[in-house]
N, CA, C and O of each residue as an XYZ file, in Angstrom:
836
protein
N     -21.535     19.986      4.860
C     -21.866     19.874      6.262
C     -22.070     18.410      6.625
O     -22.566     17.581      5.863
N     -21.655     18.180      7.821
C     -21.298     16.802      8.412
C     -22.971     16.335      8.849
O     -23.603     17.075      9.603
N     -23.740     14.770      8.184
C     -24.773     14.536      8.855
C     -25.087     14.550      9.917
O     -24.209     14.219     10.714
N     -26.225     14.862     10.394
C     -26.717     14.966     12.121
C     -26.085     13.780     12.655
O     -25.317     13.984     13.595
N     -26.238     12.550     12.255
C     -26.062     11.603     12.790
C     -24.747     11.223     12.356
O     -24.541     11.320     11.146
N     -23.828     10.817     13.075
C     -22.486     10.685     12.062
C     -22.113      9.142     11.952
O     -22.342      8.250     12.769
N     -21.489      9.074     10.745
C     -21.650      7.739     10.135
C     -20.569      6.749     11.161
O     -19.590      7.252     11.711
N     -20.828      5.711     11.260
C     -20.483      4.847     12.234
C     -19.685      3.371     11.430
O     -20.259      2.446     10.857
N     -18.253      3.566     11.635
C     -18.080      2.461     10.889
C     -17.626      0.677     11.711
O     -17.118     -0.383     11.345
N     -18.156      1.225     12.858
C     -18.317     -0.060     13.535
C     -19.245     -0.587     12.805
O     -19.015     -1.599     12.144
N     -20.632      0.113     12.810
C     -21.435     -0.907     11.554
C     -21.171     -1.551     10.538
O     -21.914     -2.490     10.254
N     -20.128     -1.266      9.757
C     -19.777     -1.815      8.315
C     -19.213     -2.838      8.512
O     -19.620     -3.832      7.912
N     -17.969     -2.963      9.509
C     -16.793     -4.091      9.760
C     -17.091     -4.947      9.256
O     -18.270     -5.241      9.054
N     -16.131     -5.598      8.905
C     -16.161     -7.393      8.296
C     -14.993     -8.120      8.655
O     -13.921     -7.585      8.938
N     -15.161     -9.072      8.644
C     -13.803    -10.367      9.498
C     -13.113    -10.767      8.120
O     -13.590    -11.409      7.185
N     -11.684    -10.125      8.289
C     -10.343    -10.398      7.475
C      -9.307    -11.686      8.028
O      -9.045    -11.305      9.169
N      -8.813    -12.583      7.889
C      -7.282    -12.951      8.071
C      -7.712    -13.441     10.128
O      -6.944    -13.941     10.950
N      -9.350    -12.972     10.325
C      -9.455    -12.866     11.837
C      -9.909    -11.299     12.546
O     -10.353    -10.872     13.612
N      -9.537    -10.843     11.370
C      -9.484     -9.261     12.284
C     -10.189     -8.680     11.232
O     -10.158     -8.921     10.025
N     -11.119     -7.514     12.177
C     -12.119     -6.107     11.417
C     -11.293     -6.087     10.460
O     -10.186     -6.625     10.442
N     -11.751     -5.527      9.709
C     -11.591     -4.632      8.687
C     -12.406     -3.979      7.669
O     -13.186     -4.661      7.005
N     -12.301     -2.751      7.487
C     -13.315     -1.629      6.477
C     -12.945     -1.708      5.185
O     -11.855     -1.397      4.704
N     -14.149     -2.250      4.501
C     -13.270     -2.247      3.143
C     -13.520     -0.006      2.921
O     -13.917      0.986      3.531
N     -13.051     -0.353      1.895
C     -12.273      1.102      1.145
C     -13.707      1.658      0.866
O     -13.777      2.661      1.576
N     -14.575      1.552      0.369
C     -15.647      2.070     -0.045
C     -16.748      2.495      1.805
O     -17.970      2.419      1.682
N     -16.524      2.650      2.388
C     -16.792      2.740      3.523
C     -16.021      3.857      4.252
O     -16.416      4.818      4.913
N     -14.707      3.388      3.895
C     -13.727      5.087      4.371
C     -14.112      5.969      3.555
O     -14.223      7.112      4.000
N     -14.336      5.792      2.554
C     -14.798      7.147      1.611
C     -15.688      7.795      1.867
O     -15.716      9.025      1.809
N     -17.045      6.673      2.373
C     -18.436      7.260      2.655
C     -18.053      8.230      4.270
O     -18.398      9.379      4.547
N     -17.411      7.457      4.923
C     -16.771      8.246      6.263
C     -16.345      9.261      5.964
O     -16.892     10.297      6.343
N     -14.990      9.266      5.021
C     -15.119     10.574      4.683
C     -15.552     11.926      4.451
O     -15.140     13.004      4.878
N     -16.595     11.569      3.577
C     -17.426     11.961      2.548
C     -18.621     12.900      3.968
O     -19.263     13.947      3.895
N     -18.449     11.908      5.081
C     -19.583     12.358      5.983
C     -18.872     13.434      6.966
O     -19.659     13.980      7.738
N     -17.800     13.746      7.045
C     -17.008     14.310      7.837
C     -16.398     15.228      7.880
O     -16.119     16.028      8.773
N     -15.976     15.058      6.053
C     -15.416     16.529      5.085
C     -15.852     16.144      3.846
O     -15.225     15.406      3.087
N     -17.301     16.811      3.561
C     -17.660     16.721      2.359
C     -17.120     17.581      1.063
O     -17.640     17.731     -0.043
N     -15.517     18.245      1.764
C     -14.925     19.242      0.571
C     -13.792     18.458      0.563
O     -12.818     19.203      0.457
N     -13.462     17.277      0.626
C     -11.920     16.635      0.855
C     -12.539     16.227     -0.760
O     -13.646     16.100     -1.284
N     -10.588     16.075     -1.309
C     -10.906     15.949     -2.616
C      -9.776     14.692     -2.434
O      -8.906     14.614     -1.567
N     -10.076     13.716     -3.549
C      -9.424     12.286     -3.566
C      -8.858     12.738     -5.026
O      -9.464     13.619     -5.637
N      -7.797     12.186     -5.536
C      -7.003     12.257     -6.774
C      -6.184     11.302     -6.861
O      -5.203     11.289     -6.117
N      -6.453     10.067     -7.993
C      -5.601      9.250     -8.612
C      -4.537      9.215     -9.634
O      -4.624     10.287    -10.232
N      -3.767      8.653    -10.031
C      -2.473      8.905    -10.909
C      -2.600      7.096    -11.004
O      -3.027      6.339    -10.133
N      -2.047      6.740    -12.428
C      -1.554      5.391    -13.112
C      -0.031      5.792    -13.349
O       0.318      6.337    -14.397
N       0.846      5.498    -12.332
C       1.697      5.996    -12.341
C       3.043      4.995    -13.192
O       3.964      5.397    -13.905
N       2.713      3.722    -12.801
C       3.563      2.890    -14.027
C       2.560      2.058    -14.443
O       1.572      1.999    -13.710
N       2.580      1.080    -15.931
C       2.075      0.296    -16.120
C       2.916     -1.069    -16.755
O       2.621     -1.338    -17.920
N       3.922     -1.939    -16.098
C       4.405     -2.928    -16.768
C       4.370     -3.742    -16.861
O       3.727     -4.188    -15.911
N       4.781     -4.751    -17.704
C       4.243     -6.202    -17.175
C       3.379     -6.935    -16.761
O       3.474     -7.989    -16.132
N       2.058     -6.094    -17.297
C       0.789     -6.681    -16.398
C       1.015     -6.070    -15.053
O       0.154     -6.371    -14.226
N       1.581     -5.605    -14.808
C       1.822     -4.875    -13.111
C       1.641     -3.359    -13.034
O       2.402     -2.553    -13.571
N       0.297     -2.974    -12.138
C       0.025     -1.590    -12.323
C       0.436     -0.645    -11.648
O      -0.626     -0.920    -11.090
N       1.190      0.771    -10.746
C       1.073      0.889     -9.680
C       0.608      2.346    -10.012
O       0.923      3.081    -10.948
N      -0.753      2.651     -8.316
C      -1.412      3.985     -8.579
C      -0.313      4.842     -7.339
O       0.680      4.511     -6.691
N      -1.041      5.919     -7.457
C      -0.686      6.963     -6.347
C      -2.583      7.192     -6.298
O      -3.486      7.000     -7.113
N      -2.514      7.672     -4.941
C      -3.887      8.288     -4.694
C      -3.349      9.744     -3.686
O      -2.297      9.945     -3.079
N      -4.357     10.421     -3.819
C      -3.507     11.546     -2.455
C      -4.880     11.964     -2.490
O      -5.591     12.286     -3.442
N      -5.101     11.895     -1.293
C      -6.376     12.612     -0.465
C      -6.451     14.028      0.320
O      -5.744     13.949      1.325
N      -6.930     15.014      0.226
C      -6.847     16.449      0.843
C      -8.100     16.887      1.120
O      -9.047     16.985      0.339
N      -8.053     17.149      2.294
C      -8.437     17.732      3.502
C      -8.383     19.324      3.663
O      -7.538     19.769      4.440
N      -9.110     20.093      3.077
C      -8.850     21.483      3.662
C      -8.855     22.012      4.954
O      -9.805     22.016      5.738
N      -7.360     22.609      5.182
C      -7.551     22.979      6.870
C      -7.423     21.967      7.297
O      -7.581     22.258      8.482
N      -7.184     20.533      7.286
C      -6.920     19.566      7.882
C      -6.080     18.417      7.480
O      -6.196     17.195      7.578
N      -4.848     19.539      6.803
C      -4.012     17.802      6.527
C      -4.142     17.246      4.906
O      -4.993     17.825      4.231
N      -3.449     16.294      4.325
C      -3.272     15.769      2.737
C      -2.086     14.235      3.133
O      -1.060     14.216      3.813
N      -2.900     12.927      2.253
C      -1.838     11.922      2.859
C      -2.308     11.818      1.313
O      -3.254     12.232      0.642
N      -0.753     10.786      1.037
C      -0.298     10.035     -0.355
C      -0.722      8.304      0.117
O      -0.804      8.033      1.315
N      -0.898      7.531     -0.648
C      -1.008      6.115     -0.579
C      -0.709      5.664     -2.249
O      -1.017      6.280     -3.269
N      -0.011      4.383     -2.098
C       0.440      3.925     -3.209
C      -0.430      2.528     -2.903
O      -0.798      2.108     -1.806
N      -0.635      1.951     -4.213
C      -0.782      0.579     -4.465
C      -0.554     -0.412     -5.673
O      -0.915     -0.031     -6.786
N      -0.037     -1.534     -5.542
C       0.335     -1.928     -6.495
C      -0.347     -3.252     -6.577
O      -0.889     -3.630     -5.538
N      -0.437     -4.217     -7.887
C      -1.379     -4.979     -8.044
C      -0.494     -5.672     -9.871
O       0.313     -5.149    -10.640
N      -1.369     -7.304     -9.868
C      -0.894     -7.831    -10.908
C      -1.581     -8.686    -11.899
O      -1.776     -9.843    -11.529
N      -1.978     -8.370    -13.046
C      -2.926     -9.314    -13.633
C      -3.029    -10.778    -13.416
O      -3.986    -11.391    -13.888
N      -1.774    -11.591    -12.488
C      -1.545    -12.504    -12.188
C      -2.788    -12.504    -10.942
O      -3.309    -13.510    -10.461
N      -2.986    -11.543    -10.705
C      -3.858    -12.178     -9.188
C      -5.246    -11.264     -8.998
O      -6.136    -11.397     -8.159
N      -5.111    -10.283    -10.081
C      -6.286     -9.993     -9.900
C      -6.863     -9.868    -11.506
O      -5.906     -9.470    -12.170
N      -8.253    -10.084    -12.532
C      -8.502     -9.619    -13.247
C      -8.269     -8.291    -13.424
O      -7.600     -7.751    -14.305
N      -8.927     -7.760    -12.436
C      -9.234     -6.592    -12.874
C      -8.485     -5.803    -11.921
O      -8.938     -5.081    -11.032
N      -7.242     -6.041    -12.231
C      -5.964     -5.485    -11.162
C      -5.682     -3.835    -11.227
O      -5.460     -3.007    -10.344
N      -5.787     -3.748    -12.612
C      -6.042     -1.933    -11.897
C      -7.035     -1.197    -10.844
O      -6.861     -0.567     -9.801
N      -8.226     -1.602    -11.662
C      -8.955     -1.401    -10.432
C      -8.452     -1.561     -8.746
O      -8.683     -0.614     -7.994
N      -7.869     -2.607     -8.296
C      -7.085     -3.255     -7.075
C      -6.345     -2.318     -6.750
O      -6.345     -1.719     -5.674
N      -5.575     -2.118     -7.804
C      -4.324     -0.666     -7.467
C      -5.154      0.287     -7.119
O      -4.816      0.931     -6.125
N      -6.012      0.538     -7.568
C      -6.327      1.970     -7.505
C      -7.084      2.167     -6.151
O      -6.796      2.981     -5.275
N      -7.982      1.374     -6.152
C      -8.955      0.916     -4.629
C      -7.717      1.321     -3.548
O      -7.722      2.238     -2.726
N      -6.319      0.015     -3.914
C      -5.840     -0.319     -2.493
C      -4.935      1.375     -2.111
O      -4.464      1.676     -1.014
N      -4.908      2.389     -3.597
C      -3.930      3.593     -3.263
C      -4.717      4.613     -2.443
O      -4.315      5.529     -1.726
N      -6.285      4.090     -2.828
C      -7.060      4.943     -2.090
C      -7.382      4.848     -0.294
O      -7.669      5.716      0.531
N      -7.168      3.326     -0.191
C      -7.472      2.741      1.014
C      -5.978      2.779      1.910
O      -5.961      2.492      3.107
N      -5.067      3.070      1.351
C      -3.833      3.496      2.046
C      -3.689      4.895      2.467
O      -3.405      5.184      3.629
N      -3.910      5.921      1.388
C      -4.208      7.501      1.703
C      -5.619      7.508      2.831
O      -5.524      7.991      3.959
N      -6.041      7.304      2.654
C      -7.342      7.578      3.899
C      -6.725      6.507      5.231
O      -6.690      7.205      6.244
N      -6.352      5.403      5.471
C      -5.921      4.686      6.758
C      -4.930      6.164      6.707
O      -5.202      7.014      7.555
N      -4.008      6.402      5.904
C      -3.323      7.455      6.832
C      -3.502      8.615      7.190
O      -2.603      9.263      7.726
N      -4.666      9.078      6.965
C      -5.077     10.297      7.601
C      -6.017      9.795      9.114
O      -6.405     10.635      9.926
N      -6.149      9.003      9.198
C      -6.725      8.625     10.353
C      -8.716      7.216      9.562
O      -8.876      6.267     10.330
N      -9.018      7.223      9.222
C      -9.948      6.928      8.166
C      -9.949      5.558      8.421
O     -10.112      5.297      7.229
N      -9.906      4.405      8.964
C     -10.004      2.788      9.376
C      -8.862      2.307      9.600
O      -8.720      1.085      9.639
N      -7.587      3.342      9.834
C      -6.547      3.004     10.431
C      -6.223      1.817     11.340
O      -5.264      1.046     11.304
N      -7.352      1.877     12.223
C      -7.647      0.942     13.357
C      -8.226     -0.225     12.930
O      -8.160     -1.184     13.700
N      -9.007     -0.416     11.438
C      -9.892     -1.463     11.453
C      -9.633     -2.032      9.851
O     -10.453     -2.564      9.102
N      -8.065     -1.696      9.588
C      -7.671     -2.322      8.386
C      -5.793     -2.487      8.058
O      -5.109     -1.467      8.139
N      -5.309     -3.478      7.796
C      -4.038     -3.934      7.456
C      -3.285     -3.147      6.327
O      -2.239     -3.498      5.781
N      -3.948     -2.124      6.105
C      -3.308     -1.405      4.857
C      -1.810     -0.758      5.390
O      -1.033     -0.627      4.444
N      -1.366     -0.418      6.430
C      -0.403     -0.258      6.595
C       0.908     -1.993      7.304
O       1.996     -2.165      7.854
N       0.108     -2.548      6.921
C       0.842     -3.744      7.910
C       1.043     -4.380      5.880
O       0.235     -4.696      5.007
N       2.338     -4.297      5.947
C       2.575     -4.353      4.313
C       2.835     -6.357      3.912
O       3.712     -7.190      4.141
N       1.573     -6.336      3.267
C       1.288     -7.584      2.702
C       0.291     -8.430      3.765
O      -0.362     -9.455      3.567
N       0.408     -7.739      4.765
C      -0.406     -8.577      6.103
C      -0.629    -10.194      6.221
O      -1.504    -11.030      5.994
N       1.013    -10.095      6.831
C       1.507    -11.327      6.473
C       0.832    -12.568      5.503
O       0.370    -13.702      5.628
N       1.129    -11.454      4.354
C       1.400    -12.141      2.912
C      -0.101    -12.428      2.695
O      -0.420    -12.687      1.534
N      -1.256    -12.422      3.809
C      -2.801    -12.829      2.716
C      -2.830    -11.531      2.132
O      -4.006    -11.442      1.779
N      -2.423    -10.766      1.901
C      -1.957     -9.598      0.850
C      -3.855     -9.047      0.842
O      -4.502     -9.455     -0.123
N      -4.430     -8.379      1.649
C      -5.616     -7.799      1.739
C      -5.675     -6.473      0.886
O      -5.000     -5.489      1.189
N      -6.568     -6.509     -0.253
C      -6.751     -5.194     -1.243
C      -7.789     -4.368     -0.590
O      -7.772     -3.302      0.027
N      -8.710     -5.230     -0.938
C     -10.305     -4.980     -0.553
C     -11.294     -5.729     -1.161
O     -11.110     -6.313     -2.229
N     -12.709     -5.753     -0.324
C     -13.797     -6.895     -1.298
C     -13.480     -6.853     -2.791
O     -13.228     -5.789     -3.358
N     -13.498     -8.123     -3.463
C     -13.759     -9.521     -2.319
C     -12.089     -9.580     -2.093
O     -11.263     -9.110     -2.875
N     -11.781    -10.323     -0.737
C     -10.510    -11.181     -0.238
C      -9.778    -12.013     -1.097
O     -10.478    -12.957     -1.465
N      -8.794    -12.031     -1.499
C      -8.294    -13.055     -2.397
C      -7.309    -13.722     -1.150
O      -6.351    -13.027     -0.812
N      -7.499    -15.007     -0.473
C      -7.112    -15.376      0.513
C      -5.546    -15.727     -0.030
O      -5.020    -15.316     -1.064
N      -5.077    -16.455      0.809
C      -3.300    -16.747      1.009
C      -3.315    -17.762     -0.233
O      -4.252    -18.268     -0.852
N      -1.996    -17.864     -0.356
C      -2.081    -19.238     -1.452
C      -0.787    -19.603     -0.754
O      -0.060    -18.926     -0.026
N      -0.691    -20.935     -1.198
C       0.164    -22.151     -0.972
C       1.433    -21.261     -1.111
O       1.453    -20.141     -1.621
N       2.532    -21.961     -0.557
C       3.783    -21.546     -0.503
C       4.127    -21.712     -2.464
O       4.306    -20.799     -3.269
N       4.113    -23.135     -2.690
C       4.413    -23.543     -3.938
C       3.888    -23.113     -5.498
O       4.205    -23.436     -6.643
N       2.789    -22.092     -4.804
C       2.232    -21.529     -5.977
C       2.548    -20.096     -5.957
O       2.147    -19.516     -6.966
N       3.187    -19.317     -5.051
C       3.897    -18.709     -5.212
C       5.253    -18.719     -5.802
O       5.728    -17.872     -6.558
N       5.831    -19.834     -5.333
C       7.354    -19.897     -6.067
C       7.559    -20.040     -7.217
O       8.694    -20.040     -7.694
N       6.044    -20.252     -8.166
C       5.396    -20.549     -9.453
C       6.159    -19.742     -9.965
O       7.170    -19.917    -10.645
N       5.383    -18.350     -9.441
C       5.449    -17.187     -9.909
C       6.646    -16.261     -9.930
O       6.937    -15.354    -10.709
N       7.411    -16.855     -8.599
C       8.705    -16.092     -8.698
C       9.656    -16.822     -9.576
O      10.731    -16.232     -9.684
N       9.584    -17.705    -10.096
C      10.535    -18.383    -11.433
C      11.030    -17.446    -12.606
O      11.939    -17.648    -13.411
N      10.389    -16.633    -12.509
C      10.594    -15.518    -14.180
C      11.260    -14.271    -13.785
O      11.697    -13.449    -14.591
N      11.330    -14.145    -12.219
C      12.045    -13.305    -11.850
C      13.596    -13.716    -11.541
O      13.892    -14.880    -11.273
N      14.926    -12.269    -11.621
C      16.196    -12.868    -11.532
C      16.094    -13.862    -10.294
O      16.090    -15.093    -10.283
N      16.028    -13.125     -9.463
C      16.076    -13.345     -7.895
C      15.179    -14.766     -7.088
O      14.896    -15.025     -5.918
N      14.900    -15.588     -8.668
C      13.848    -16.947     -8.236
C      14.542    -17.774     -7.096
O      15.720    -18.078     -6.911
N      12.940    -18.127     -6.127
C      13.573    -19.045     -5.272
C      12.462    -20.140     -5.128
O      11.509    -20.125     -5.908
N      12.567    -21.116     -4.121
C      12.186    -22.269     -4.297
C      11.019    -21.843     -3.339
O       9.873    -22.200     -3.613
N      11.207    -21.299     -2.534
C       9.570    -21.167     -1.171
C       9.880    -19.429     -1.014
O      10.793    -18.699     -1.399
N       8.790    -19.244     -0.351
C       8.330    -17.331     -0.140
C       9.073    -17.716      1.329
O       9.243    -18.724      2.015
N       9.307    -16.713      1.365
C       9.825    -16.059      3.255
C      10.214    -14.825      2.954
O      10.742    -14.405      1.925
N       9.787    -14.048      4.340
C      10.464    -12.722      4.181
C      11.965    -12.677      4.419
O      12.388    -11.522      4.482
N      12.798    -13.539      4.554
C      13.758    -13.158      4.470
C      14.944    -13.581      3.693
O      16.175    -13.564      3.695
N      13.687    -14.050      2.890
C      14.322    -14.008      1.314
C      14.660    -12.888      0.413
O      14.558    -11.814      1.005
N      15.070    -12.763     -0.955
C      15.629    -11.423     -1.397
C      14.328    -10.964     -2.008
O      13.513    -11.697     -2.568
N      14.220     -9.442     -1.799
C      12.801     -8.793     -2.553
C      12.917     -8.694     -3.659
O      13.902     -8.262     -4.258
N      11.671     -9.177     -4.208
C      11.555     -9.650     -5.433
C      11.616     -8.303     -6.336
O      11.278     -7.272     -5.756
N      12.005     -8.204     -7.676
C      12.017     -7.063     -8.689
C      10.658     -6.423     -8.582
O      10.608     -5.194     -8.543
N       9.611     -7.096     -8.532
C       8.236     -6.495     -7.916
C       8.472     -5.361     -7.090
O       8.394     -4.148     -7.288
N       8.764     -6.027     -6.169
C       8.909     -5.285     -4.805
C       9.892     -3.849     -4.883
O       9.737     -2.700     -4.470
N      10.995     -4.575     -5.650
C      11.709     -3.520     -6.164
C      11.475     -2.309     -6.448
O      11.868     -1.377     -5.746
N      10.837     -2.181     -7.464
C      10.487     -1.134     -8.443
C       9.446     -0.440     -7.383
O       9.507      0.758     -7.106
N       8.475     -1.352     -6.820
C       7.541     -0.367     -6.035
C       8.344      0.692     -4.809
O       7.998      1.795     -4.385
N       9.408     -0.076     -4.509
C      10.074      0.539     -3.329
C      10.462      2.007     -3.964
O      10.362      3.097     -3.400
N      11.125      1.619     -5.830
C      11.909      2.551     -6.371
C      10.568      3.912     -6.530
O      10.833      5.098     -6.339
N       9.583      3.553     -6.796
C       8.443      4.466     -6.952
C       8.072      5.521     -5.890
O       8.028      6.747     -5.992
N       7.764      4.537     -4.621
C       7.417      5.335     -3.467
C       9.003      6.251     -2.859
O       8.960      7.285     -2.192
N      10.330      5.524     -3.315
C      11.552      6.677     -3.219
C      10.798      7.983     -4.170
O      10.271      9.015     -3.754
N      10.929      7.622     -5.214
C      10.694      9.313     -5.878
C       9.846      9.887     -5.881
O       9.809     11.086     -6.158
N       8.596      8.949     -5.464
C       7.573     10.648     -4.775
C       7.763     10.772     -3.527
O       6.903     11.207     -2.761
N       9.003     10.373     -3.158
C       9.224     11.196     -1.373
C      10.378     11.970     -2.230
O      10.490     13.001     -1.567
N      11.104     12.060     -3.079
C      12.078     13.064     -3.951
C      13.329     12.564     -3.353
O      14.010     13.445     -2.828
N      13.783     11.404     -3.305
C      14.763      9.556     -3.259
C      15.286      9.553     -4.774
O      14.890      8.813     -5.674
N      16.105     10.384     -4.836
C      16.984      9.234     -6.178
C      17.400      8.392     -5.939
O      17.326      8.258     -4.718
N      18.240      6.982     -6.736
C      18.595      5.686     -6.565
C      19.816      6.247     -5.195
O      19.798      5.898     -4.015
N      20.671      7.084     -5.799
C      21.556      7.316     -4.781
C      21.394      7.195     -3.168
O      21.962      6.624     -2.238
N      20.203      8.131     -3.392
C      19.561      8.564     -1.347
C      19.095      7.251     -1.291
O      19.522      6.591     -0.343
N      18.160      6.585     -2.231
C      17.530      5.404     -1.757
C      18.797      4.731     -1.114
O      18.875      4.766      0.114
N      19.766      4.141     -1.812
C      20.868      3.593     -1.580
C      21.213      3.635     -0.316
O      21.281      2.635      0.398
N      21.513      5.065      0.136
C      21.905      5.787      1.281
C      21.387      5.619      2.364
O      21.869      5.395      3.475
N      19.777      5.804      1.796
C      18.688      5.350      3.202
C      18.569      3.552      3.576
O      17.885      3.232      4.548
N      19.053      2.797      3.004
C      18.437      1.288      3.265
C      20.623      1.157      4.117
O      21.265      0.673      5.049
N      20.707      1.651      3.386
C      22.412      1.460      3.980
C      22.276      1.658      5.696
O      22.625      0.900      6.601
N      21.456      3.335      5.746
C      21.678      3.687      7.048
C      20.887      2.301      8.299
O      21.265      1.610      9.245
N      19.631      2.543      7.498
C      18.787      1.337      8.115
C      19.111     -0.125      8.350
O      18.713     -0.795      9.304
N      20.052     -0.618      7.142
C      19.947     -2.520      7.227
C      20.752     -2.519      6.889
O      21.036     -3.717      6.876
N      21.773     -1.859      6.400
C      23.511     -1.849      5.879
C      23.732     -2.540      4.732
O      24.631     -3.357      4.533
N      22.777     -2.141      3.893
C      22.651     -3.212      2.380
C      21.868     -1.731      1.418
O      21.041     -0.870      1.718
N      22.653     -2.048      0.201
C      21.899     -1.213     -0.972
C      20.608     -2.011     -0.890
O      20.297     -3.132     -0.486
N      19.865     -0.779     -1.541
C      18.368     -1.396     -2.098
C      18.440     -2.595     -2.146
O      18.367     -3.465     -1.278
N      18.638     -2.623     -3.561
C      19.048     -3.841     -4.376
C      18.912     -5.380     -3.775
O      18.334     -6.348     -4.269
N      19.843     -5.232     -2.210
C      20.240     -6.064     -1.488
C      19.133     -6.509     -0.819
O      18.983     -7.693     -0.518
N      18.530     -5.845     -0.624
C      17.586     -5.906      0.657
C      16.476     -7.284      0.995
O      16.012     -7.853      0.007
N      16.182     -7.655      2.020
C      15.371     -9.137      2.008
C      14.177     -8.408      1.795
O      14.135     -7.178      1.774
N      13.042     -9.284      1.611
C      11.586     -8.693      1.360
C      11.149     -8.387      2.553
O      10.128     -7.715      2.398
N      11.416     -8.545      3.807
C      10.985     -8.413      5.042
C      11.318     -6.735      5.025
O      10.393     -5.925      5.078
N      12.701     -6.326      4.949
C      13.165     -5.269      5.330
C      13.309     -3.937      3.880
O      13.819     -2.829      3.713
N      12.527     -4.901      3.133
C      12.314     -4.041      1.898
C      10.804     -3.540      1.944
O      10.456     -2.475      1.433
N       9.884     -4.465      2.650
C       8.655     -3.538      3.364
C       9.121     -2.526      4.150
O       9.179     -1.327      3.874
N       9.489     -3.158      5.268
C       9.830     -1.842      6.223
C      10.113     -0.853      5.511
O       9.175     -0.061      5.418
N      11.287     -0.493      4.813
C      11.487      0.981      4.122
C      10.711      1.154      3.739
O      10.283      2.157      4.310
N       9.890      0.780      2.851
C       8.628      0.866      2.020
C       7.812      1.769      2.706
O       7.438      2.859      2.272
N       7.471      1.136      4.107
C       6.181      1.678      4.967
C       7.364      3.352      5.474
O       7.111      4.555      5.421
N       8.528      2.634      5.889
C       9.411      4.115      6.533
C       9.415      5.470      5.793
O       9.154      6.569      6.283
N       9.740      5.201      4.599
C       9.532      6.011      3.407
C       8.049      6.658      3.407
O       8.073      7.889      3.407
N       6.852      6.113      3.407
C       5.826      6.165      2.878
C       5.291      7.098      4.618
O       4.336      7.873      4.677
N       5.893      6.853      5.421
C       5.547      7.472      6.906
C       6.642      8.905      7.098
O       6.525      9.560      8.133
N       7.083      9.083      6.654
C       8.496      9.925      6.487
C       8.163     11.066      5.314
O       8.504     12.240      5.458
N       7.498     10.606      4.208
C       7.001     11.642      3.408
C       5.629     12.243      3.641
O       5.452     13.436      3.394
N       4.637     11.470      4.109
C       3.144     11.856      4.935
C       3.568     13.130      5.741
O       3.097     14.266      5.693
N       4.622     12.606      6.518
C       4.465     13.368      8.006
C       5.332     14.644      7.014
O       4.784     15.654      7.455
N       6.199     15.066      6.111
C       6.769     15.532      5.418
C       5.284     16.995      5.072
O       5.125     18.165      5.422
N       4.623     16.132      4.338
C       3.832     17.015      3.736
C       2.680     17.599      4.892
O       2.099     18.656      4.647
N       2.464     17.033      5.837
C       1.448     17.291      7.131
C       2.087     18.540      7.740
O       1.438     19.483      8.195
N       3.520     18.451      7.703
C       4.165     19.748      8.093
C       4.437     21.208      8.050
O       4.656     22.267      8.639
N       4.213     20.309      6.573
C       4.364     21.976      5.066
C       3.352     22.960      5.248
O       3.300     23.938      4.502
């Protein structure tokens, strides 16, 4: 049963990038105050390279079930699973409605200060990124989105295809219809977009069922 008083997450807010935002432990308690029978469930769904990515899926009885993915890298966070797992949780709840309004979890990378949750790991230099993209095929000299998406990016795209049930083929099929380029091809700008299209396309998928 929902407290007399219902929890208020204008109180919590905190200043991101400029803008509100709820960290993740706050949607839960919202949650938690609203439908105290909603059940949260995590998955470690790859682990490579120092690079983790979760699934979270949140359910709602009688009201609905959203998926959220997150991915994360020992390069930027210690304790980067944790990160994954937080940010898969804080994506499944923004999409059921849950700080939608008062967090960047759907605005993919939010332009690039890449927001998990407390604490902020702010933007970094152009050049210390390009550090990092050196070890990948696809290395380039400065970040832009409309540069080619990185194998990172890749694989996460390839992930969130197959739990919408996307083999390489459909993936193929779907970025073709959209940007007229295989996966593969795709710039990092428009390799979010599918990302989020996909990830909005299978939600509304299962909201239906």
């Amino acid at each position: 049963m929902a407290s007399e008083t219902p929890f208020d997450p204008a109180r919590y807010l905190t200043r991101v990038n400029g803008s509100e935002y709820l960290e993740v432990k706050w949607r839960l308690v919202w949650l938690r105050d609203r439908h105290p029978d909603a059940t949260v469930e995590t998955e470690l769904v790859s682990h490579h390279d120092d690079t983790a990515i979760f699934r979270a899926q949140v359910q709602i009885p009688g009201a609905g079930s959203a998926t959220g993915w997150g991915s994360e890298a020992a390069g930027d966070f210690r304790d980067y699973l944790e990160k994954a797992e937080t940010k898969a949780i804080g994506r499944a709840l923004a999409a059921l409605g849950f700080g939608t309004q008062f967090c960047p979890d759907h605005e993919f990378g939010a332009a690039y200060g890449r927001v998990v949750d407390s604490p902020i790991k702010p933007a970094r230099p152009a050049r210390q990124d390009a550090a990092r993209e050196r070890a990948e095929p696809a290395a380039v000299a400065a970040i832009g989105p409309d540069q080619g998406a990185t194998q990172r990016q890749l694989r996460y795209l390839q992930a969130v295809a197959r739990e919408a049930g996307l083999d390489g083929a459909a993936l193929d099929e779907r970025a073709m219809q959209e940007f007229g380029v295989q996966a593969a091809a795709l710039s990092r700008r428009d390799a979010s977009t599918l990302i989020d299209l996909i990830q909005t396309l299978a939600a509304g998928a299962k909201l239906a069922s």
